[in-house]
N, C-alpha and C positions, 0 to 999 in steps of 0.2 A: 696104750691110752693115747687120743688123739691130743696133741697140746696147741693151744691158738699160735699164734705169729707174731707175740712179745717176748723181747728178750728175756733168757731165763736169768741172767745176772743183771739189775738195771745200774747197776753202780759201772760195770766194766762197759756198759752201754753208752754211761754219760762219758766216759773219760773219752771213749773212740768219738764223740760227737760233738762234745767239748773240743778237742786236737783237732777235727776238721773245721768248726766253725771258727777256730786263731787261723789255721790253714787262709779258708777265704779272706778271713780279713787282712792278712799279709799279701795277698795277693791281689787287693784292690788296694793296700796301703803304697805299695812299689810300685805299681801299673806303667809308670813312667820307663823305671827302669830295665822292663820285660821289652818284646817287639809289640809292634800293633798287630801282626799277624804272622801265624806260623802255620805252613803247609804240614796235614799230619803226617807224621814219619810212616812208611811200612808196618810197623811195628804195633801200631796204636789202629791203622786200617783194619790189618789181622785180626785184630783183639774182638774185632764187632762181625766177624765173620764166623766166629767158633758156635756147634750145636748149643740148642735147649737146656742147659745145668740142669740137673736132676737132682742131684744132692746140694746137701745146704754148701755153703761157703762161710768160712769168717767174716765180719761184718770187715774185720781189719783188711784183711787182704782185696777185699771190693775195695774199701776207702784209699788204699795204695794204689788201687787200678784206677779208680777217677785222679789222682793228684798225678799219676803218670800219662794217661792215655788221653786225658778229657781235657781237663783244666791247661794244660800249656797250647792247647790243639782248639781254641772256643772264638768264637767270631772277629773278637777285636773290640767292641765298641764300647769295651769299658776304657779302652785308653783314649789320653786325649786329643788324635792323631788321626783315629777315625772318623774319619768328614765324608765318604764316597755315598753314601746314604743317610738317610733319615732316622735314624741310630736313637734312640735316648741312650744314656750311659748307666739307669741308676743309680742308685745309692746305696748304702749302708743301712741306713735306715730302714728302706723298701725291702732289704732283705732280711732285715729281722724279722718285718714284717711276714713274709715267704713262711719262714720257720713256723710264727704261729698258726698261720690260714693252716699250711699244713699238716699241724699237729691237732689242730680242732677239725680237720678235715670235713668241714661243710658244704653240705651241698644246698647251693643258691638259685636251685629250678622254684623253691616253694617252699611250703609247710611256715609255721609258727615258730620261727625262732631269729637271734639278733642280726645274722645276717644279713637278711633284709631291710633293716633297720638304719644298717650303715648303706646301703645301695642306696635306699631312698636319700639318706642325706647327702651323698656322690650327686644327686639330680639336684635337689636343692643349691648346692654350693656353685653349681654349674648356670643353673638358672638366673641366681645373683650376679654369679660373672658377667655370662653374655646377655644379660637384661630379658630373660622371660619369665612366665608368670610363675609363681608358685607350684602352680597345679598340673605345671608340664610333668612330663612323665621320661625317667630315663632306663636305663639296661645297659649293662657291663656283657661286649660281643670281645671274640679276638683282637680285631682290628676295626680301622675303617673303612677295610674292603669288606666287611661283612655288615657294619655298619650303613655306610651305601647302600648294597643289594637290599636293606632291610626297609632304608627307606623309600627305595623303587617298590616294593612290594606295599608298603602302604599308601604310597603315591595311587598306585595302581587299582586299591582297593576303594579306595575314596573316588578316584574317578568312574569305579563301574559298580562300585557296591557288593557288599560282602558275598553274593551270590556268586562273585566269579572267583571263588578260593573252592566253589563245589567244579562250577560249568567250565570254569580256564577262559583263554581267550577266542577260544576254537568259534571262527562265527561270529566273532563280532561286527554289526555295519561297519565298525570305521575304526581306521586302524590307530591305536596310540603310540604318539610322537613323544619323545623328550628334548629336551637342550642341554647343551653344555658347551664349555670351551673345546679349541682343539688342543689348549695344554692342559686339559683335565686327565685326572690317573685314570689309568687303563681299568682300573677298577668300575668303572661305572658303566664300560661298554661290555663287562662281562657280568654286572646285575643285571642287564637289559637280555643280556642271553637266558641269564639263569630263572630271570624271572618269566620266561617264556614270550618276549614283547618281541625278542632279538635285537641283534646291534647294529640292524641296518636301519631303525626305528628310531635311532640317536641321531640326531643332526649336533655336527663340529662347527661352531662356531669358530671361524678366525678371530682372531687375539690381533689385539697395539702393538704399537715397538716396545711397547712395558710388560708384552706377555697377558694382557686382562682381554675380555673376552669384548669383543665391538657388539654394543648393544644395537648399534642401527641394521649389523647388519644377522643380529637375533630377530628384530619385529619382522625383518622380511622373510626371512624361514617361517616365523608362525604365519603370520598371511602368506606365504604359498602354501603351505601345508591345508593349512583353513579353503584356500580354494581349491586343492585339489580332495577336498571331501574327507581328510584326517581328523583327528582328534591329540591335539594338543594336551599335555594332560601333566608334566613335570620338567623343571628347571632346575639346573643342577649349578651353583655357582662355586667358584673354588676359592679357599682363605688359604695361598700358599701353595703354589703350583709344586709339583715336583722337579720342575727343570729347575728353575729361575724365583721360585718363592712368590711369584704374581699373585696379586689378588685382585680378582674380580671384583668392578664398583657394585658394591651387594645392595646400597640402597637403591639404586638404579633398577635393577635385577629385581627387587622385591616388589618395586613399583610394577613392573614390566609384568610381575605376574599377577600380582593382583588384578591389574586392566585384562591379562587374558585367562583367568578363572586357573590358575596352574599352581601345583604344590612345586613349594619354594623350600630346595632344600639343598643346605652349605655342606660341602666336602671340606673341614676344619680339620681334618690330618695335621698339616701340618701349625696354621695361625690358629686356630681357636683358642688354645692354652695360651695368649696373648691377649686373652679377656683379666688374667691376674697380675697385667700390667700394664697400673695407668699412662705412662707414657706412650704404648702401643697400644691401648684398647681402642682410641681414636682411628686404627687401619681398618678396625673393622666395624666399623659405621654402615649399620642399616644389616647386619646378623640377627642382629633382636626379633629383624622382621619377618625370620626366615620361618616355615614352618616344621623344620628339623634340620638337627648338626649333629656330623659324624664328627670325631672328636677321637684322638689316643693320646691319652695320658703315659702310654711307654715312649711319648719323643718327648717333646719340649715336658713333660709333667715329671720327665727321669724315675718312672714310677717301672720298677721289673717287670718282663715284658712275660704276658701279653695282658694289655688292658685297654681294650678297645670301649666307646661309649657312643649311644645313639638316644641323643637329649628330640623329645617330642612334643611341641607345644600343646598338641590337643589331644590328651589322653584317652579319648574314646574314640578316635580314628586310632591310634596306636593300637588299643586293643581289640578292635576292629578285624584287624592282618592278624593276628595272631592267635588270640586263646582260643580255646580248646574245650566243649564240654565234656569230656571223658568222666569217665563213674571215679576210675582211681583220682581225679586231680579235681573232685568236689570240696567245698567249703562246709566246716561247721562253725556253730555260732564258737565253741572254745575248744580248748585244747590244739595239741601240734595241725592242725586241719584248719584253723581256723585263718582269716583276711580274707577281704575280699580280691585284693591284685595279686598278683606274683609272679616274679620274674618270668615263668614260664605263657605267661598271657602278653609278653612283651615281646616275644621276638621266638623262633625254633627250636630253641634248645632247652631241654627238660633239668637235664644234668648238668649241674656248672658249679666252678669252685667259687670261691669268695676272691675275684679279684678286685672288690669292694674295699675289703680291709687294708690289702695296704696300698690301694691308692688314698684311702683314709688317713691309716697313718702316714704316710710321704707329706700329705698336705698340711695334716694336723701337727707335727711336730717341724715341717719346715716354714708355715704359713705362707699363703698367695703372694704376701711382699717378696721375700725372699727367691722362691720360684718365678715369679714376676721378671726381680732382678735381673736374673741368672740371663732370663731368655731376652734382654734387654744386650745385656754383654754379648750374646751370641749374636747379635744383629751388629754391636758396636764391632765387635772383631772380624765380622765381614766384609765391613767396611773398611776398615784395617788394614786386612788380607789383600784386597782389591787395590789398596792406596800401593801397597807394598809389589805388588803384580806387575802394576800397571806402569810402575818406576823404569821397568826394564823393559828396553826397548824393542827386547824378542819377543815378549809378551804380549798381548792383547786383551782386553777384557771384553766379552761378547754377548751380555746382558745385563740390565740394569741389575743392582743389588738391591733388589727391593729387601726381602728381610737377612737373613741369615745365609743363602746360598751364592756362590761366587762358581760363576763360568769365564773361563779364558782360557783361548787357543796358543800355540806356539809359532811363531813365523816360520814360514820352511818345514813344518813338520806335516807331512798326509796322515789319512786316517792309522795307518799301521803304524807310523811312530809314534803318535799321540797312545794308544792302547799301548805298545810297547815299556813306553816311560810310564805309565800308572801301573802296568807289573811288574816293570821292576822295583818300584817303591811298594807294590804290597809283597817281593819275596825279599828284597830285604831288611821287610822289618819297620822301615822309617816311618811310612806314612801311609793312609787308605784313602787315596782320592779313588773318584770314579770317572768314568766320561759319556757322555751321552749327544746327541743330536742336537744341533740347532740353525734352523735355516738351514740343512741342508750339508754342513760344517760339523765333522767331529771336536769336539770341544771338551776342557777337563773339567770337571765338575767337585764342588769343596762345600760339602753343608754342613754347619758348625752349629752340633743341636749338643756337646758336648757340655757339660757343667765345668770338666776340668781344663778345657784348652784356655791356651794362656796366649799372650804373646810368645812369650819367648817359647812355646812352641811351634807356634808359625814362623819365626825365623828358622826353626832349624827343620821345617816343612821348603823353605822357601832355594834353605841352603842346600838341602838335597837334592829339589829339584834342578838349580842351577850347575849343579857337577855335572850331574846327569847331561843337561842338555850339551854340556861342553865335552864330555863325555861322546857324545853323538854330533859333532860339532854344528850344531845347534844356534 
């Protein structure tokens, strides 16, 4: 007799699932006391190279293989030492969260049920933040690199009209242009691919000494482009550059697009979740005006990763780009069949889990004040960090701090020792910086999206680096 795929004792079920969920939480409770990163042993490589299992396994001896093979061997970014990236750390919370989405295992392409319910109110609460209308429309994607390419696809659609989702862009009189900074993510020159425009169709705008994007010399790209017989058609402004945390003047930018008929739309990666904090909601003046924001709630929101979001002011260009009449994904007036929207009229993907609920819950039991704070602190302690850098006179610091993110080179150090001293602090454990480009200048790089970095873990960030450099005499 064939038997389904629940445990046949649920009692010996719970105690195995019970011991792994105290398992996690000791291990996000000590985080400190672990390394920030461990290269996986041999041993734990192997393990992911063995055939297809064909026979069952004990649930136990799996849950011994993740506490051995996974869990010491996992990215880092729950400690709070990881700064090399744009990291959220989550929470506890978020992962209870996990537990249930996954124990109701919903899928959030559609149909009649509460899922959606909470997705709609993820747009709503967003709406409030960054000051748009009610009736905006959002969608829970991966990231904000999907987020993006979704909004160049509706950018796209608006400017030639839904007939070019059959005919493409094959043939068209005039070819469509975008803008952006040239410290915009990489992400945006590869919606331009993806979306068939390509990425030689992006004009880079050069950026200030502050990293934001020079509007004087954006009007002169759209008026060249305009005389040489293009079509101008999307503006891409950035809340939180990836190098340097820059934000482009967005009221500026919203104006700019308005005078030349272009959808206006914010890459909020990393600033937008700085709409839940009054102190900082003021950076991003003149988002309200945009006509979409890419947005992820797995950095600054610490919401478990992946929870990407593409907040849309005018919900019928949104669904515009996307839905579908297919016969299976019709509407009835009731039953599981029934609404008129659904996620899958918002953007590509038919099948999608509930990454609704626990960025629901993360917010709902931690409230916008409180996450607000948090990302308040990260900005203060970048500051901090910089005060503390810059003390020493090997040091340099090599862009403004506009929010959260800190760059500074080392005197005497070329590119291969700079990369050098950031692996040796991530094989020994201390600490995850990164380095990356700037003007030209390899530079170390420290973004503090962490809930739990402290001070007194940037001193002992600060002290490690300093052996090191003495170390290298430095």
């Amino acid at each position: 007799m064939t038997r389904s795929l629940d445990p046949e004792d649920w009692q010996a079920f719970r105690q195995t699932a019970h011991a792994l969920l105290d398992e996690v939480i000791d291990h996000i409770a000590t985080i400190r006391d672990r390394p920030v990163w461990r290269q996986a042993d041999a041993a734990a490589k192997a393990h992911f190279t063995r055939p297809l299992p064909v026979s069952e396994n004990p649930l136990e001896a799996v849950v011994d293989d993740v506490k051995t093979h996974v869990m010491p061997f996992a990215t880092g970014n729950l400690h709070p030492l990881f700064m090399g990236w744009v990291h959220g750390a989550g929470t506890p919370t978020g992962m209870v969260a996990e537990i249930v989405s996954a124990g109701l295992n919903m899928n959030c392409g559609g149909r009649n049920h509460i899922g959606l319910d909470v997705e709609r109110q993820i747009a709503l609460w967003m709406s409030e933040a960054l000051g748009f209308p009610k009736t905006a429309s959002g969608v829970f994607v991966t990231g904000s690199s999907m987020a993006n390419f979704m909004a160049v696809v509706i950018a796209r659609t608006r400017c030639l009209g839904p007939s070019v989702r059959v005919d493409g862009v094959v043939g068209q009189a005039r070819q469509l242009i975008a803008y952006t900074s040239s410290e915009a993510h990489g992400c945006i020159a590869q919606a331009m691919e993806l979306s068939g425009l390509g990425s030689a169709q992006l004009r880079k705008i050069p950026v200030d000494d502050a990293g934001r994007i020079r509007t004087d010399r954006l009007k002169a790209a759209i008026a060249a482009d305009r005389a040489e017989g293009h079509l101008p058609f999307l503006l891409v402004g950035t809340a939180g550059t990836v190098n340097t945390g820059a934000i482009d003047p967005l009221g500026r930018l919203a104006a700019i697009a308005t005078e030349e008929s272009l959808w206006f739309h914010v890459d909020g990666a990393i600033g937008a979740m700085m709409g839940f904090s009054p102190a900082l909601r003021g950076l991003l003046e003149g988002v309200e005006q945009a006509d979409s924001i890419a947005m992820d709630f797995h950095k600054w929101g610490q919401v478990p990763y992946d929870a990407g979001f593409l907040l849309v002011k005018d919900p019928e260009a949104h669904r515009a780009a996307f839905a579908q009449p297919m016969a299976y994904l019709q509407r009835a007036e009731r039953g599981l069949a029934a609404g008129e929207i659904w996620p899958c009229d918002l953007g590509p993907d038919l099948s999608r889990g509930a990454r609704a609920l626990k960025t629901w819950m993360t917010i709902e039991t931690l409230g916008s004040a409180r996450i607000g704070a948090a990302i308040e602190r990260s900005c203060h302690l970048a500051r901090s960090l910089a005060e503390r850098l810059g003390a020493d006179p090997r040091l340099e610091i090599k862009a403004p701090v506009a929010l959260n993110i800190v760059c500074f080179g080392i005197r005497g150090a070329d590119r291969d020792m700079i990369r050098t001293i950031v692996m040796d602090l991530h094989e020994k454990g201390i600490a995850a910086p990164s380095w990356t480009t700037l003007n030209g200048e390899e530079v170390i790089r420290c973004a503090l999206v962490n809930h739990r970095t402290s001070k007194a873990d940037l001193e002992r960030f600060i002290a490690a680096l300093q052996a090191l450099m003495e170390h290298y005499a430095l």
